[in-house]
N, C-alpha and C positions, 0 to 999 in steps of 0.2 A: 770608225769612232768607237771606242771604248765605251759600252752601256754603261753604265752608273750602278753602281752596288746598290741594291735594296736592303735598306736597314731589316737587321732582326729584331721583333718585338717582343718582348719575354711574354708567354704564355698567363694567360691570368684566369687561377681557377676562380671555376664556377664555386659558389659555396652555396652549401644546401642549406635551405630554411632552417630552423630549430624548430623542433613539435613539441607543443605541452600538450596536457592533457588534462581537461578540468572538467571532475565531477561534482553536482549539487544538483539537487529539486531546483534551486532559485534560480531562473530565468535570466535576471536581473544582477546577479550576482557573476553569471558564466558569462555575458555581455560585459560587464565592464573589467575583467579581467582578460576576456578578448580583445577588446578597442585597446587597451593599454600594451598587452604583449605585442599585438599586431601591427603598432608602433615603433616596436622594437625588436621586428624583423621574427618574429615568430611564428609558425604556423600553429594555431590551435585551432583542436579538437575538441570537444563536449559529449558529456555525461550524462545523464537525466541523473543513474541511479549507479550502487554499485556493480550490479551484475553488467548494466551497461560496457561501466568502466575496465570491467576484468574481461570483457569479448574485445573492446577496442584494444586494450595493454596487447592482446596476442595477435592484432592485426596492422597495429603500426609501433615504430618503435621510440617512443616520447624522449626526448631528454629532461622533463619536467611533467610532474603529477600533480597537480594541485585537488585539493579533498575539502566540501565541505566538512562541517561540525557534524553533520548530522545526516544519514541516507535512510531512507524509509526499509530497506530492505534487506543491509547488511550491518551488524555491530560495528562500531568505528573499531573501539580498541582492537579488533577480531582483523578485523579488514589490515589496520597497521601494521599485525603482527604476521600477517600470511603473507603481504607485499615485501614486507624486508626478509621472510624466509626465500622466498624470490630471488630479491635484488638483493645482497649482502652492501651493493655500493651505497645505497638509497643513502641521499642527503635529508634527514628530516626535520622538520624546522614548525613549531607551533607558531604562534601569530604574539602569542605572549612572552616568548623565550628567543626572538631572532637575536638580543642581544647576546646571549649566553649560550648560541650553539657551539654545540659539540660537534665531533667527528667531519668527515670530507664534505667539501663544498667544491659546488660545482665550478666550472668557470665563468657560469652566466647566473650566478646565485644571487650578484644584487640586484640582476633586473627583475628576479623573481619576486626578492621582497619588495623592492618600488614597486611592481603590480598590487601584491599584496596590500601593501600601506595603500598606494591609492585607491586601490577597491573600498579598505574602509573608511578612507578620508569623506569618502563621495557619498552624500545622502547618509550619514551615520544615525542620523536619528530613525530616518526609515529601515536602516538594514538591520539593528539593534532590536526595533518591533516586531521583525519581518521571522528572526531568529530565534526569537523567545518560544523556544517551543514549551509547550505544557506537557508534561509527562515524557520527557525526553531523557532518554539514557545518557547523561552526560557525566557519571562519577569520574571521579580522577583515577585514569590509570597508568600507570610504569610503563616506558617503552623501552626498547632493548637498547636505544643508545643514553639514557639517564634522562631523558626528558619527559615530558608530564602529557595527559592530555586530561584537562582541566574544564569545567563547567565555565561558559562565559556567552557572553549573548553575540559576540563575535569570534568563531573558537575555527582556527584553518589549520589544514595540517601539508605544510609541503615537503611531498616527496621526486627528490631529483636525482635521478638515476644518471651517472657518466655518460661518458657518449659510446658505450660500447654495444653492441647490439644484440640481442637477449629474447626470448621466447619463453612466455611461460612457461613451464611443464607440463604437459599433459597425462592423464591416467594411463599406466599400464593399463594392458590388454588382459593383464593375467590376476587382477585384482577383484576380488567377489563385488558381487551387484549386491543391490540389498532393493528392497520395496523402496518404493514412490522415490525415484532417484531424480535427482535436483538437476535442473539445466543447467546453472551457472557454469561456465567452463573456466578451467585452469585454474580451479581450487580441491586439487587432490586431497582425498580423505575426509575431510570435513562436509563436501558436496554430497557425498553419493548417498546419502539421506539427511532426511531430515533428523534431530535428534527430540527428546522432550523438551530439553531447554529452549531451543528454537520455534517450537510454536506460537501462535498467537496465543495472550493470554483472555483474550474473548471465548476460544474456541479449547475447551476443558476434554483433553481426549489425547492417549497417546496412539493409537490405533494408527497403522499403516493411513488408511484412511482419511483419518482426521488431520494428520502430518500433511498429506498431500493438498487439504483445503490453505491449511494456512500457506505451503509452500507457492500455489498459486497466487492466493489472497498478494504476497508477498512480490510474486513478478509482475504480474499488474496493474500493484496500485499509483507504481509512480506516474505510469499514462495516465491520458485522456479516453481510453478508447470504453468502449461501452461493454456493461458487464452482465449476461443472464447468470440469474444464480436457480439453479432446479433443486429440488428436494421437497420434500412429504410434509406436509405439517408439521410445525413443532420443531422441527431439528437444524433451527439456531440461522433461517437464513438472512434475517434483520444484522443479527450478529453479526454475519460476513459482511452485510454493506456498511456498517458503522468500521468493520477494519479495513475494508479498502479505505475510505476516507480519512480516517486518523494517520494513515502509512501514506496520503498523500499529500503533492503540496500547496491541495486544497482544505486543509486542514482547519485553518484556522475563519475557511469561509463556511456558511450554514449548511447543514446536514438535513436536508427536507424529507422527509418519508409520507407517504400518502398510500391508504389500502386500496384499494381501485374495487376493492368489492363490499366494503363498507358505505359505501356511499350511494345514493341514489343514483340511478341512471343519470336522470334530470337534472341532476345539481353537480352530476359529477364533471361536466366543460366547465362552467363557472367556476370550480372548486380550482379547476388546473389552472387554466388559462385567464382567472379575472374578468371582471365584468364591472361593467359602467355602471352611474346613475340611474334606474329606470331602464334598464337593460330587460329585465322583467318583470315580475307583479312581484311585489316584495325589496326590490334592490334599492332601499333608500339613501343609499349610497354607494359608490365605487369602491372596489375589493381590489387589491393585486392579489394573483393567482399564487398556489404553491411551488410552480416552475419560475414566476421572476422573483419568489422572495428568496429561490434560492442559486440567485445568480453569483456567479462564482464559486461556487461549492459545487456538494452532490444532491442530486434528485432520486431518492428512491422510491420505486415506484412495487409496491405489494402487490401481489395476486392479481398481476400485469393480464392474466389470462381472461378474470372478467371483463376486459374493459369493452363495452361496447365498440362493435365492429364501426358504426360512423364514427364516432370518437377515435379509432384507431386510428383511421385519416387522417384527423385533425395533427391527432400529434405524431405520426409521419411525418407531413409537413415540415413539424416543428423538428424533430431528428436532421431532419436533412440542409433545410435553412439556418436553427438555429434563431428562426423571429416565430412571435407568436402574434396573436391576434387575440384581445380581450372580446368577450361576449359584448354584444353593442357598439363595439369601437373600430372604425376603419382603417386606424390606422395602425400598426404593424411596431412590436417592441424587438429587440435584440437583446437575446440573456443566453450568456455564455455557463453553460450546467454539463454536469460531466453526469450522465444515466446509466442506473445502476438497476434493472429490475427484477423479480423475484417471481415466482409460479412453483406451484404443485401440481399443475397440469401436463401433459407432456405436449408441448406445443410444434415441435415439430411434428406431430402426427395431426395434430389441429390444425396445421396450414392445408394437410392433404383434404382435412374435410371443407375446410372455408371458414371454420371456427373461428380463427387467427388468420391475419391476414401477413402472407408469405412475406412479402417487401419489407414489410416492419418486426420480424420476426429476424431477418436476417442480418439489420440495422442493429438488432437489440442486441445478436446474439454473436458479437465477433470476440466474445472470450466467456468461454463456460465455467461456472465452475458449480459442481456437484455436493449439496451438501447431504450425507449421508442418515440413513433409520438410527433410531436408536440400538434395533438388531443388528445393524452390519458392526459395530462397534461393541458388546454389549459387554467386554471384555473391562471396558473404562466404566461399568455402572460404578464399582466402588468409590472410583476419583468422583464421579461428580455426584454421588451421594455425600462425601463429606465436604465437596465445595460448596450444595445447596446448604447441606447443616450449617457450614462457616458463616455463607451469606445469612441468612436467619440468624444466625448468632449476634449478628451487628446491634439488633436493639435486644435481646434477650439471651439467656444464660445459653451456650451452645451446645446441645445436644448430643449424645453418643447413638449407636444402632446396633443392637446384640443380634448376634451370628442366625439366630431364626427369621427375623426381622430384614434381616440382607439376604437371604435364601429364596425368600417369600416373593422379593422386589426381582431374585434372578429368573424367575420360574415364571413371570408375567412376560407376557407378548410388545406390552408398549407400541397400543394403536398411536396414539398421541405423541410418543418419543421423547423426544427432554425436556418438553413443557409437561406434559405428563407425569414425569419424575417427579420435576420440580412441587406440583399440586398436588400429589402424592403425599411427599415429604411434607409438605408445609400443613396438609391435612393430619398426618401424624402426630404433629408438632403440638397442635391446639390438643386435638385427643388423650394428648400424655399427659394433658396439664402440667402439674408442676413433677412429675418424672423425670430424671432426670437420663434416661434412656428407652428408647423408642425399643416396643417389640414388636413380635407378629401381630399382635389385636389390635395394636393401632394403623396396621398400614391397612388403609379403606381403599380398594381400586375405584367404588360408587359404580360399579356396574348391579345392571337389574337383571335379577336372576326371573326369570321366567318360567 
């Protein structure tokens, strides 16, 4: 008996996912443009920030980029323009101009704008509040294919790369290093330091140094994770945690600060953690503490190092649960706070003596950042003598500073550092009366000659 022919069944390729890749702060925003791609057979990937975005570009290979408006950490127009130095193919497509695009589209270009559109259909009123940033770089700038990137409370920018597969570029080997050299990978030349233009403008300094605070400030403020900031008196380290906070995308939630050594032992639990009715002699009424009014935002906590060792405890505790417990109250709150603290102490040598307690010490301290003397810098005194004059000038006529007068201010030690500058100048300032340039007789250091 003749077996029977087995039909042949034509091979049927496998076909591979399609990857995007979407960067933004917004949580909520990389969620619904996930749920809608993933719909449509997509596999996406997520951003927090841009540095993010440029380490994943060289680890997978996207056929769609999706960009918010706005990244804490990298210029948009800056970011556009180094992406399409890159990808020459790049499809780029604003949220306000998908009608009028220009140059190559992809093959999957109108699922990208249906994402797009739907993202902003959904919750428009919230995502419209959500993107109003205050003080946000958003001027209109020229892209290389004629299109615009425009100020708008809903502003996307999609880049769709063909389907060919590409590797950023990375540094020559034979290329000069320079100070404080930038982590972001696969952005040749503009990485390998920081420039002036790029620093934070909280932080008045172009010194190797100073570069290097903002360049940190800058890689971790899009986290959550916990920030020690160390440095001497005076030298600006409030400063640092108001720009981790502004650069994150906790921004728009309260920005709490508390000295921990300003305050009484006694009063200082109360002061954190809230306290009931009758909690103590005095409490005639219930307080929320400074850790849940600043829920959702950042908690900065000052001169971290006085805090009383029991009270360290307490808010351990709180570090690691995340609930707190009001003075007098049993029952237990949840406040989501992103901790940010500050010391002139050297606290890891305080753990060795018991001063600081080690556990809480290491909780605090999983990103360092070092704010420096006024001496290790002293090279920027002149920048920030005429940023103090500038500030000062706001309500009164602004001041100049003749060449004795700046000699005088380089020749001083600067125990105090750039609060010291600052009350320096501004003591000047009164001195001169109506002069209308500061010299050597007015600059008072108020030290007692013995």
């Amino acid at each position: 008996m003749q077996a029977s022919a087995i039909p042949v069944l034509p091979v049927i390729a496998r076909i591979r996912p399609r990857t995007a890749l979407v960067a933004s702060t917004d949580g909520s925003f990389r969620q619904r443009i996930n749920e809608t791609l993933t719909g449509l057979r997509w596999q996406v990937r997520e951003a927090a920030s841009g540095a993010e975005a440029w380490k994943q570009s060289q680890e997978i290979t996207p056929e769609a980029f999706i960009v918010d408006g706005w990244l804490p950490d990298l210029d948009l127009a800056e970011f556009i323009k180094d992406f399409r130095a890159f990808f020459p193919e790049v499809d780029l497509v604003t949220a306000q101009a998908t009608s009028s695009h220009q140059g190559p589209r992809s093959p999957h270009h109108q699922e990208l704008l249906y994402a797009l559109r739907r993202c902003q259909d959904t919750d428009t009123a919230a995502w419209n509040a959500s993107h109003a940033l205050p003080g946000a770089n958003l001027a209109t700038a020229s892209l290389p294919n004629g299109g615009a990137v425009t100020p708008s409370s809903v502003h996307l920018v999609l880049a769709t790369k063909k389907m060919v597969k590409r590797a950023l570029p990375s540094t020559h080997a034979d290329e000069p290093t320079h100070a404080a050299p930038c982590t972001v990978q696969g952005l040749p030349h503009r990485t390998a330091t920081l420039s002036s233009e790029e620093r934070l403008p909280e932080l008045v300094g172009n010194a190797p140094c100073m570069l290097e605070v903002s360049r940190r400030i800058r890689l971790v403020a899009p986290r959550a994770t916990p920030v020690l900031i160390e440095g001497p008196t005076g030298s600006g380290k409030e400063l640092v945690a108001e720009g981790l906070h502004r650069l994150s995308a906790r921004c728009r939630k309260p920005f709490v600060a508390i000295n921990c050594a300003a305050i009484p032992e006694a009063l200082l639990e109360a002061e954190l953690f809230g306290h009931t009715r009758g909690a103590f002699t005095g409490a005639v009424q219930g307080r929320v503490g400074r850790i849940e009014s600043a829920d959702g935002g950042t908690l900065f906590l000052d001169e971290i190092g006085e805090m009383p060792l029991a009270l360290q405890s307490k808010l351990l505790r709180f570090v690691e649960s995340g609930e707190l417990q009001r003075v007098g109250d049993n029952e237990t709150v949840k406040v989501n706070v992103r901790i940010v603290a500050a010391t002139h102490r050297p606290l890891a040598q305080d753990t060795q003596t018991g001063a600081f307690r080690a556990d809480l010490y290491y909780r605090l301290a999983v990103f360092l950042i070092r704010t420096p003397s006024l001496a290790e810098h002293a090279d920027d005194l002149p920048v920030l003598v005429d940023h103090f004059l500038q500030k000062m000038g706001r309500t009164a006529p602004v001041k100049q500073i003749d060449a004795g007068a700046l000699a005088k201010l380089a020749a001083h030690s600067w125990p105090g550092n750039v609060r010291e500058l600052e009350h320096v100048l501004e003591r000047a300032e009164i001195l001169a009366g109506d002069a209308p340039v500061l010299s050597s007789s007015e600059i008072d250091f108020g030290l007692t000659v013995n």
